[in-house]
C-alpha positions in Angstrom: 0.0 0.0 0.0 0.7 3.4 -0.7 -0.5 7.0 0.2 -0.2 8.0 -3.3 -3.0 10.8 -2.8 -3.6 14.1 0.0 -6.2 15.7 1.1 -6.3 19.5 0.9 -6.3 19.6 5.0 -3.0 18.6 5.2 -0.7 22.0 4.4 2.6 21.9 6.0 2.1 25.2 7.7 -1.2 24.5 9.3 -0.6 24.1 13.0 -1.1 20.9 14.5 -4.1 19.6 16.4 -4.2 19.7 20.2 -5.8 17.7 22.9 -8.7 20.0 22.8 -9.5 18.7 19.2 -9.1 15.0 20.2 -11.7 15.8 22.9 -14.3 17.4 21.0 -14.2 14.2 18.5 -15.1 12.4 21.5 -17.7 14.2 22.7 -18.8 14.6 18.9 -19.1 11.1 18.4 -20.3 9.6 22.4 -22.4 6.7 22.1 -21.7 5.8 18.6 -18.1 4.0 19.0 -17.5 1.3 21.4 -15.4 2.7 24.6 -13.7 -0.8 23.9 -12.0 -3.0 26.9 -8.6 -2.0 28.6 -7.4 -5.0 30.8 -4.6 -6.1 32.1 -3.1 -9.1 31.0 -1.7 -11.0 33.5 0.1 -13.5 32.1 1.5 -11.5 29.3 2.6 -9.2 31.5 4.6 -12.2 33.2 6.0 -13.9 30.0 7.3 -10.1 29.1 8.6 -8.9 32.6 6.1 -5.6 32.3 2.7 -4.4 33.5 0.9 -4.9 30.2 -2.5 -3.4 29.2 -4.4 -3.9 26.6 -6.9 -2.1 24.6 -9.4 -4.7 22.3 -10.0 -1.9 19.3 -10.1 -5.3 17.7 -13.8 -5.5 19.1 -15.4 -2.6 17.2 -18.0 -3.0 15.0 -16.0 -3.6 12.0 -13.1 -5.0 13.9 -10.5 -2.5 14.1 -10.0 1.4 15.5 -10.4 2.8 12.1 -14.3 3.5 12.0 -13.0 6.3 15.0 -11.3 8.8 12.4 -13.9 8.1 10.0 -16.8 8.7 11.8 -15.1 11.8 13.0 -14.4 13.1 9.8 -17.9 12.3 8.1 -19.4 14.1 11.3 -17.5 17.3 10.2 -18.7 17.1 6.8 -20.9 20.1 5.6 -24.6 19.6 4.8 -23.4 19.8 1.1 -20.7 17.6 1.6 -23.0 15.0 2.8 -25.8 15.5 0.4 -22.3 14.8 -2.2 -20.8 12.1 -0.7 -17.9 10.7 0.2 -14.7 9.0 -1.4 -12.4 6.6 0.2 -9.8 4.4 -1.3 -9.0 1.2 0.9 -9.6 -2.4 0.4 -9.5 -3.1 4.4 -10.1 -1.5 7.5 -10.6 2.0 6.2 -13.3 1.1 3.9 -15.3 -0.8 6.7 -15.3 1.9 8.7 -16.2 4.3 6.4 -18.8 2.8 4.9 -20.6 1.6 7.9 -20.9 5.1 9.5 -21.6 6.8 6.0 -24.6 4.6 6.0 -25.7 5.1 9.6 -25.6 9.1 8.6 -27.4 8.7 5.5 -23.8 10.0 3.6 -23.4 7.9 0.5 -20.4 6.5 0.1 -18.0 5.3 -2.4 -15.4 2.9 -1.8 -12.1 2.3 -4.8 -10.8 -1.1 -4.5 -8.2 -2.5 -6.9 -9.0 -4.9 -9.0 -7.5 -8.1 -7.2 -9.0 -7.3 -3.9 -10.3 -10.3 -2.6 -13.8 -11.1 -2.9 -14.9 -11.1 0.7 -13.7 -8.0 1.8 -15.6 -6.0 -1.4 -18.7 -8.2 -0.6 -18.4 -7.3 3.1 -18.1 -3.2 2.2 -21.2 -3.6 0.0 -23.1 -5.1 2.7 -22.0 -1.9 5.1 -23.4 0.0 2.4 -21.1 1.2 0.4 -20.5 1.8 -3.6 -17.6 -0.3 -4.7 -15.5 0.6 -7.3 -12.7 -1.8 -8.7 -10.0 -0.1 -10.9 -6.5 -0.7 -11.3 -4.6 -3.6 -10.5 -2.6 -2.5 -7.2 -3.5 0.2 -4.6 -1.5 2.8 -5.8 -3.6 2.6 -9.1 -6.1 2.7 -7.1 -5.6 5.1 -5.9 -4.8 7.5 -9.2 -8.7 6.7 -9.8 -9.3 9.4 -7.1 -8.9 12.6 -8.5 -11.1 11.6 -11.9 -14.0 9.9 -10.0 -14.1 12.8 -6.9 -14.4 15.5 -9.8 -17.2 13.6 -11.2 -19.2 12.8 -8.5 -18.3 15.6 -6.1 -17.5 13.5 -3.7 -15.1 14.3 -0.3 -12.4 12.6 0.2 -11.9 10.5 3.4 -8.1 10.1 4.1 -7.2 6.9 5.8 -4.5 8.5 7.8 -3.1 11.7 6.3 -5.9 14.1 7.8 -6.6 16.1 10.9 -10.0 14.8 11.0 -9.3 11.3 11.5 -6.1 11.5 13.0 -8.0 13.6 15.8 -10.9 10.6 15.6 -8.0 8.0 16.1 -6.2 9.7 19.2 -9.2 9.3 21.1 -8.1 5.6 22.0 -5.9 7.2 23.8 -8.1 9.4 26.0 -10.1 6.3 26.9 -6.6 4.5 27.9 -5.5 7.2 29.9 -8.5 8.0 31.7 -8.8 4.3 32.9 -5.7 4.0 33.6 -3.9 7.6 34.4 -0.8 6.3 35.4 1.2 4.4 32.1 4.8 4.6 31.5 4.9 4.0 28.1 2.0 3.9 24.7 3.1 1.1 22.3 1.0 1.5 18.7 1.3 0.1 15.4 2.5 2.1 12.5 1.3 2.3 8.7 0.0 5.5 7.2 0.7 7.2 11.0 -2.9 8.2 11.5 -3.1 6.4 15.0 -0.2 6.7 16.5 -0.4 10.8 15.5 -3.8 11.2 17.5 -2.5 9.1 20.0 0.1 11.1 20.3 -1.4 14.4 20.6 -3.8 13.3 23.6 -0.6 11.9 25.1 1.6 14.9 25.3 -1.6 17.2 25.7 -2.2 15.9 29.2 1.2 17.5 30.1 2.8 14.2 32.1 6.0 12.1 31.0 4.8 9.4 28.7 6.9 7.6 26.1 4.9 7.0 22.5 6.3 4.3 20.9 5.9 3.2 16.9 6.0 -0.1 15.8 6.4 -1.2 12.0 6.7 -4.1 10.4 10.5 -5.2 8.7 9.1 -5.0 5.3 7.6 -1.8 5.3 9.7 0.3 7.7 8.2 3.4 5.9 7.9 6.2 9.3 11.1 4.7 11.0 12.8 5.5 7.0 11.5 8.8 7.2 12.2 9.8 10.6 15.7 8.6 10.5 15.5 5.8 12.7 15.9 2.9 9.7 18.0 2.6 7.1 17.9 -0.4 5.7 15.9 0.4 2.7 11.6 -0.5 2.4 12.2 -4.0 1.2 8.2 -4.9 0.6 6.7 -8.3 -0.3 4.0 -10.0 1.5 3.7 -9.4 5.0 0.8 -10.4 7.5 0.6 -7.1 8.7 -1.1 -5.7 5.9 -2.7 -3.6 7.8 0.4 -1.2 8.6 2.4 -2.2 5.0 2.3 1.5 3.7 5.0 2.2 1.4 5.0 5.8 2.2 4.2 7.5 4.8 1.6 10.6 5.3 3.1 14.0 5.1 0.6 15.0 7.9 1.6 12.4 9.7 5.1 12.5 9.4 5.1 16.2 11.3 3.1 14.6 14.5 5.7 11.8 14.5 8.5 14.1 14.1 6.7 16.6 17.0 5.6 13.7 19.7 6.8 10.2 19.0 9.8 8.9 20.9 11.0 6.6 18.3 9.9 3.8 15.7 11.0 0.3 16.3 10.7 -2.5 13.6 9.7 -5.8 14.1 10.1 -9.3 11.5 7.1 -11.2 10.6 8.4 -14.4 12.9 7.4 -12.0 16.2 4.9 -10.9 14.8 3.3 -14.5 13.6 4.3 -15.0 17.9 2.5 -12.6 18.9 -1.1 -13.7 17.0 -0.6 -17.0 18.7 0.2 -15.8 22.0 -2.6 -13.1 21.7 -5.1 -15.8 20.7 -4.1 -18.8 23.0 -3.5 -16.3 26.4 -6.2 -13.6 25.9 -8.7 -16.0 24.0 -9.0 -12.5 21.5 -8.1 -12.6 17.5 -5.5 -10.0 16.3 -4.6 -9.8 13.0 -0.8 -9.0 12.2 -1.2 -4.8 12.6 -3.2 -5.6 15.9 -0.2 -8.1 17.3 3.1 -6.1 16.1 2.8 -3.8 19.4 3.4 -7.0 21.4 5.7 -8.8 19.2 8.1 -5.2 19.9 7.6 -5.6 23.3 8.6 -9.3 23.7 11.5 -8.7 20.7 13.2 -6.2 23.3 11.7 -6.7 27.5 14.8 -4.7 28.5 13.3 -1.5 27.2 9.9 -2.5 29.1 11.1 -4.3 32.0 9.2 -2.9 35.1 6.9 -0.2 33.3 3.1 0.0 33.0 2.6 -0.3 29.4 -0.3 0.4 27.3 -0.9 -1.8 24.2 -3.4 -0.7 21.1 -4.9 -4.1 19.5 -5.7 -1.7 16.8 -7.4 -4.6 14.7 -8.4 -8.2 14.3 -9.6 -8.9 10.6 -7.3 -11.6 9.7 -8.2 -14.2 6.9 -8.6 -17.4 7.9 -6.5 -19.5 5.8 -3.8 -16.8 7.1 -4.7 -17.5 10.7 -4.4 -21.3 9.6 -0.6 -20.9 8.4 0.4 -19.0 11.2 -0.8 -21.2 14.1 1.2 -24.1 12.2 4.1 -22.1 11.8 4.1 -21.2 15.5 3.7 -25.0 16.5 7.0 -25.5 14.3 8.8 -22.8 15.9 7.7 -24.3 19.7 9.0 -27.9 18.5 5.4 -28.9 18.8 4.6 -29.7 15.3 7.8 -31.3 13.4 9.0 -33.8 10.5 10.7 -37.1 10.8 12.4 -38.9 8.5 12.7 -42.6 8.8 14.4 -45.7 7.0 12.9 -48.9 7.5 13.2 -52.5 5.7 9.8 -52.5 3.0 8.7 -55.5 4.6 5.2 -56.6 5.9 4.0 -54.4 9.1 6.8 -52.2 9.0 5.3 -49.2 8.3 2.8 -49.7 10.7 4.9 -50.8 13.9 6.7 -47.6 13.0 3.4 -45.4 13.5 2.4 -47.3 16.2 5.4 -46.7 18.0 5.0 -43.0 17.6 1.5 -43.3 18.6 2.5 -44.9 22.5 5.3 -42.4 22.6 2.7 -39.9 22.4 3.2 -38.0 19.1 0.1 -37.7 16.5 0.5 -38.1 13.1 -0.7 -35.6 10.7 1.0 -37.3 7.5 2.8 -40.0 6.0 4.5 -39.9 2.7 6.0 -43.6 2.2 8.5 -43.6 -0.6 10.1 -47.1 -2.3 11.5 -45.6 -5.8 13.2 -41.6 -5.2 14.5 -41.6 -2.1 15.3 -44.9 -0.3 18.8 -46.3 -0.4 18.4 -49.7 -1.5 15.8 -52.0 -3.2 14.8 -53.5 -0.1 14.4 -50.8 1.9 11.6 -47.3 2.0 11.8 -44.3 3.1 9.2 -42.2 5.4 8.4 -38.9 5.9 6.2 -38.2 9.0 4.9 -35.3 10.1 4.3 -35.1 13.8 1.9 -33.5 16.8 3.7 -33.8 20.3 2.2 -31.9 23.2 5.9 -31.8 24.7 8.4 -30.7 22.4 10.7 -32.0 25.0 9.6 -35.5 24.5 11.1 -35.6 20.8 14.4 -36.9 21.4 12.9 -39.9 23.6 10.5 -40.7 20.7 13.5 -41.2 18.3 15.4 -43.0 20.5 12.7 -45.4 20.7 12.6 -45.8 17.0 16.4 -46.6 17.0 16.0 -49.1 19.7 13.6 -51.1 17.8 15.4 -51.1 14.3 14.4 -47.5 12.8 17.2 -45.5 11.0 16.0 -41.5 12.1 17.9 -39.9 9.4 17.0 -36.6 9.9 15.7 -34.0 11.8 14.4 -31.3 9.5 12.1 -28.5 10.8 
């Protein structure tokens, strides 16, 4: 993803918002945005030596903080401006949220998707009530629809980060933080466009206390922490699970709130954050997708930095597809030694192959699948070879398993992961 497009609120000379402005969205928008959950987590605040609390922005109507800038902006629309419509390019979070609150104010609403966006996700806008328009074939195509289709329907454009509107909208997870809990050391938030962590930051520093602000972006799209000065190891790009923070560039709005209030920008690989879904699904029984778990996976990648503080964590979002979700909990099972591959040459004789699983089976282990080869890979005409992959609730019982199998006549060639 890519900003690729500006509003015309976003001068470099206009001064920047205050916690005044982050109030009055609150008050503007009361009772129509969840005042989500702030707990502590126990537990993870154990396993990363810090007093950890978390905000669920992942339980919002549309899963993720993003209908709080948009329904700020839309509710500062003129009564022309409304009667026009509005414009948003997106083809996640940002598009949810706009169209559900452009419907609920009677605003209509057009949402650009490129071409390839997957099925669901246009299906689901539609159904919040939205127009959907598919042009181009990536985002930043997309997004060169704008200008073309906003001149000819008069629409208003609806940033997803780069605009005082909803960057004022988005800091008011912060107001709701701090007022349950007055007393944090330290904001963690996720980082793509900077919309979030730029309101957040103004209702931070606006209640006049120390408070670090802390940005987290994901190793391939290190686009803030590039721009601030705090990476330089180029915007390497490629598929990442956090697709929710991978913004090529940066807003220029939001650039001069992270330059102004944020502490730093740390950057996280997609391993931790792939951790921190699991952890954030199996200890908080709550579904993050991968811009809603980088905060945490920053935390555990570095506990020296957090070690002792009360630390407040923004799960800004949980829309994660499942096959995703799928691949990742497997992937984590790998990395814990729970889920592995043995490889195991045996005489191709009568039985074999099934006193071999049944000698996995008492040792505990489960076995997903077999792949029993006679021709490619086995050394000798009168021997196979077997691939298993295996389930063991104790990674630590592995080595007694193949033990086992040597002791009654297996050959454990390998132990690849």
């Amino acid at each position: 993803m890519t900003s690729g497009f500006a509003p015309a609120n976003c001068a470099d000379d206009k001064p920047l918002l205050t916690i005044a402005d982050v109030r009055a969205a609150a008050a503007r928008f009361e009772g129509r945005i969840a005042d989500t959950p702030f707990l502590h987590s126990e537990t993870l605040s154990r396993l990363a030596g810090t007093e950890l609390w978390l905000k669920f922005e992942n339980l919002q109507f549309t899963g993720s903080f993003k209908q709080r800038g948009a329904l700020n902006a839309l509710m500062l629309l003129s009564e022309d401006e409304r009667r026009r419509g509005v414009i948003a390019v997106s083809a996640g979070n940002h598009a949810q949220g706009v169209a559900y609150h452009a419907a609920q104010l009677g605003v209509p609403a057009t949402i650009v998707m490129p071409i390839g966006t997957p099925t669901v996700k246009a299906v689901r806008t539609r159904a919040l009530g939205a127009e959907v328009v598919l042009t181009g074939a990536t985002f930043a195509e997309a997004a060169a629809a704008l200008p073309a289709l906003m001149a000819q329907r008069g629409a208003t454009l609806i940033h997803p980060f780069d605009d005082d509107r909803v960057i004022a909208g988005q800091g008011t997870v912060a107001l709701e933080m701090l007022r349950d809990q007055p007393n944090l050391d330290a904001l963690v938030v996720s980082i793509g466009g900077g919309g979030l962590i730029a309101g957040v930051a103004v209702a931070a520093r606006g209640l006049g206390r120390p408070i670090d602000v802390i940005g987290v972006q994901s190793a391939r799209f290190p686009s803030m922490a590039a721009a601030t000065g705090r990476w330089s190891g180029g915007i390497p790009g490629g598929a990442t699970i956090a697709e929710g923070i991978a913004v090529a560039s940066p807003g220029l709005r939001t650039r001069q709130y992270v330059d102004a209030f944020v502490d730093d920008v740390v950057v996280v690989a997609e391993p931790q954050i792939e951790t921190a879904i699991t952890l954030l699904l199996q200890i908080e029984k709550t579904l993050c997708e991968g811009a809603g778990a980088a905060g945490l996976a920053a935390i555990l990648a570095d506990p020296a930095r957090f070690a002792g503080r009360r630390v407040g964590l923004i799960l800004c979002g949980g829309n994660i597809d499942n096959r995703l979700l799928t691949a990742i909990l497997r992937r984590q099972q790998v990395r814990d030694g729970t889920l592995f591959r043995l490889v195991v040459q045996l005489p191709d004789s009568t039985g074999m192959l099934g006193h071999l699983c049944a000698e996995i089976g008492r040792m505990g282990g489960n076995i997903n699948t077999v792949i029993h080869d006679r021709s490619f890979l086995a050394s000798d005409a009168k021997s196979a070879q077997v691939e298993i992959e295996v389930e063991l609730a104790d990674p630590l019982g592995r080595p007694a398993m193949e033990a086992q199998l040597v002791a009654q006549g297996f050959a454990v060639l390998s132990r690849p992961q």
